[in-house]
N, C-alpha and C positions, 0 to 999 in steps of 0.2 A: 780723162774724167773732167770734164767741168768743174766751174766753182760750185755750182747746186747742185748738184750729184754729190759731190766730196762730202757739202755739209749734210747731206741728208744719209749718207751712207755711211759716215765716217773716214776716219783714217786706219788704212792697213797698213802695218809696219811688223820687220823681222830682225832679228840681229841674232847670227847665228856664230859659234866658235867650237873649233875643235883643236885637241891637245893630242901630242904622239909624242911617245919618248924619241932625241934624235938619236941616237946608239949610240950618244956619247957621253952618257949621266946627265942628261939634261932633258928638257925640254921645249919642240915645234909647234907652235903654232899655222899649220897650213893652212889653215881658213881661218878669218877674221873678218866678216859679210854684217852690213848692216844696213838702212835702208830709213828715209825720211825721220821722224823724229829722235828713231832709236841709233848713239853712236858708238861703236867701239871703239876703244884706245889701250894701246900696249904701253904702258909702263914700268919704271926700273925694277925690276924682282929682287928677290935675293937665293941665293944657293939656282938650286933647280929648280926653282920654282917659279916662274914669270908671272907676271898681273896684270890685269886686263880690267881696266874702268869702263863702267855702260854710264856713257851720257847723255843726257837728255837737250837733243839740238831743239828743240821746241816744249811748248806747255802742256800737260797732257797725263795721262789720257783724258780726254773730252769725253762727256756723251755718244756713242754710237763708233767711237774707236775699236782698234782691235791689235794690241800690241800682242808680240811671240818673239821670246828669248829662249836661244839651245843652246844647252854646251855637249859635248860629247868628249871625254876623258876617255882614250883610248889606252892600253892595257900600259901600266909601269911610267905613265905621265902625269905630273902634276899641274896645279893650278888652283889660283888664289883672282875670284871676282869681285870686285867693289862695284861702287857707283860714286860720280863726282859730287851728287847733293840727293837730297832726300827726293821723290816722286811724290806728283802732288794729282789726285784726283781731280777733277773741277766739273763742274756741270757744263755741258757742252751747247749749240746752239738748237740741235734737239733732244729730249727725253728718254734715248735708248739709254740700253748700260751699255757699260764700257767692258771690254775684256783687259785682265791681262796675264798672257799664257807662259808660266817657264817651265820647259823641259831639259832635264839632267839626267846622264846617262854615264857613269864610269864603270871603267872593267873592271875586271881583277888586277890587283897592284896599282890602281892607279888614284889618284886621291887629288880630292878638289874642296878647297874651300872659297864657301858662296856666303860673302859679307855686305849685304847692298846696304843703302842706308834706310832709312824711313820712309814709307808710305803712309802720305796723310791724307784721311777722307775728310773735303772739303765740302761746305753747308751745299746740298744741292745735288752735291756729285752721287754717282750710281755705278759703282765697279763688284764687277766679278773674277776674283783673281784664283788660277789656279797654278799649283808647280806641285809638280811630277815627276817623281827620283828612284830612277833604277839602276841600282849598284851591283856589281858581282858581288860573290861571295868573300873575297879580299880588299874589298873598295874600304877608301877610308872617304868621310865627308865631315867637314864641318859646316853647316848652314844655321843663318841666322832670316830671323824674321820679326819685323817693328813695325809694329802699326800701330799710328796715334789718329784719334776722330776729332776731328774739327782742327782748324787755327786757333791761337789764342783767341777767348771769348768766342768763339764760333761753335754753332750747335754741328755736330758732323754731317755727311750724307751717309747712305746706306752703303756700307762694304761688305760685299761676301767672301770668304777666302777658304779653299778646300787645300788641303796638304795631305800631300801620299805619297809611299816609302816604302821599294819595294827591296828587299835584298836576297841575290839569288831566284830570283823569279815568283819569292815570296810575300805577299802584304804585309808589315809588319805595323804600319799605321795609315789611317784615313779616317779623317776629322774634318770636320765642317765648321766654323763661327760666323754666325752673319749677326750684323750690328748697324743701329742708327734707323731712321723712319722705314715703318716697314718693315722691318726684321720681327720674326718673329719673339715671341714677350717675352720678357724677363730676363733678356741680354744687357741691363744692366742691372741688373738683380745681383743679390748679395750668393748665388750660387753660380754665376758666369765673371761678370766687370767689378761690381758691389762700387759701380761710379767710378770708378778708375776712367780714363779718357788713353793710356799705353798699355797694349799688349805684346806681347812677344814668344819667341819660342825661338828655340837654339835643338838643334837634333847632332848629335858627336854619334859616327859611327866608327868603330875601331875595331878591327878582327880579336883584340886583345879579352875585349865586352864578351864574345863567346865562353870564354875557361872561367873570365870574373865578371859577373854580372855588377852593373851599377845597382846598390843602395837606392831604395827609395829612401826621401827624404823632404824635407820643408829648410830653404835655403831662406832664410830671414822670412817678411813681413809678404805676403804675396805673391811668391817664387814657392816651386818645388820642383822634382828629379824625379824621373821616374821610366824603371828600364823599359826595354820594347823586345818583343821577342827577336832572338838574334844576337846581334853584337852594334845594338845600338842604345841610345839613353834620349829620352826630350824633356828638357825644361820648360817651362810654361812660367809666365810672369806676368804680371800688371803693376803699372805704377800711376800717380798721378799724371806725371809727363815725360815726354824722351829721355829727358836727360836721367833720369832715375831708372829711367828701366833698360837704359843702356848700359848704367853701370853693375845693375844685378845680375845682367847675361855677360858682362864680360866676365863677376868673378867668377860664375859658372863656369864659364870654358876656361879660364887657366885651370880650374879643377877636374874640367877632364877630358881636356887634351891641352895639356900642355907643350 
């Protein structure tokens, strides 16, 4: 592909992983694939549980990009994903959107937690992000998700983000929020953001959640809990900025999943 093709088409990128337990209380990683801006990296774990940081080898996603992250949790395997700094939107050098696609898949017995850091919709930028989670009926997941609009003093761009959660081959959520020019109105309305600039959402699935359901509840100023059919719970949060609304999802999840 040429340098004019690339900018007009975008950039295509994958970074894919997969977990299997090794038959010895632990956990393999046989695949760890990634490709132009998207990097994987295996880092120290702890117990059985190994960790895997997604890096960003360049700025992105741009305009007319199209990033795709997999994990596949295969049955009685663990695994804990970060990211080395937060993902930054930007407007690219032409006016498409941008994707960005994650697909998660654990079996039964096998449990992954996906902790990335912050995605921030940057003045201009145009992304459409989807992640897509299908668990057995014993899968355990803890994921989180942070989205702040704009940089400091920056008006955001448009970000779409759809989240869907299936357990045992069941729907058990799919939600849509689109935000910033162009979004349809009253996304910051005192019924959606109410001017907030951080959003977020933590989903804890635990077979446990089947026999006791999670409490709905309102978790301080902006935050609440609220279960999901199944043996799952999602928090949902706004704050003025990261740092605030990081700290209200984390007391979420030591409350439940400790």
């Amino acid at each position: 592909m040429d340098g004019v093709t690339a900018a007009v088409a975008g950039v295509r990128a994958t970074a894919r992983m997969v977990a299997r337990d090794d038959g010895r209380g632990g956990t393999a990683l046989p695949v760890l694939e990634s490709d132009g801006p998207l990097a994987l990296r295996r880092t120290r774990g702890s117990g059985a549980e190994p960790r895997v940081m997604l890096v960003g080898a360049m700025s992105g996603p741009l305009g007319g990009d199209h990033f795709t992250v997999t994990a596949d949790i295969q049955q009685g395997a663990r695994l804990r994903v970060g990211s080395a700094a937060a993902t930054i939107a930007l407007p690219g050098q032409t006016k498409g959107e941008a994707r960005y696609d994650v697909r998660l898949n654990v079996a039964d017995g096998g449990e992954l937690r996906w902790l990335p850091e912050q995605l921030i919709s940057a003045g201009g930028s145009d992304l459409y992000v989807t992640t897509r989670i299908d668990l057995g009926a014993t899968a355990r997941l803890v994921l989180r998700e942070e989205q702040v609009l704009g940089r400091v003093g920056e008006e955001p761009g448009r970000l779409t983000s759809r989240l869907v959660l299936r357990v045992a081959g069941r729907t058990v959520l799919d939600q849509e929020l689109a935000c910033g020019p162009g979004a349809p109105g009253g996304w910051d309305g005192p019924a959606v953001l109410a001017g907030h600039r951080a959003v977020g959402q933590l989903i804890v699935v635990r077979p446990e959640f089947a026999d006791e359901p999670v409490s709905a509840q309102v978790l301080g100023e902006g935050a609440a809990v609220m279960p999901l059919a199944g043996p799952a719970a999602l928090v949902t949060a706004v704050a003025p900025d990261a740092r605030l609304l990081r700290r209200v999802l984390d007391a979420a999840l030591v409350t439940l999943a400790p």
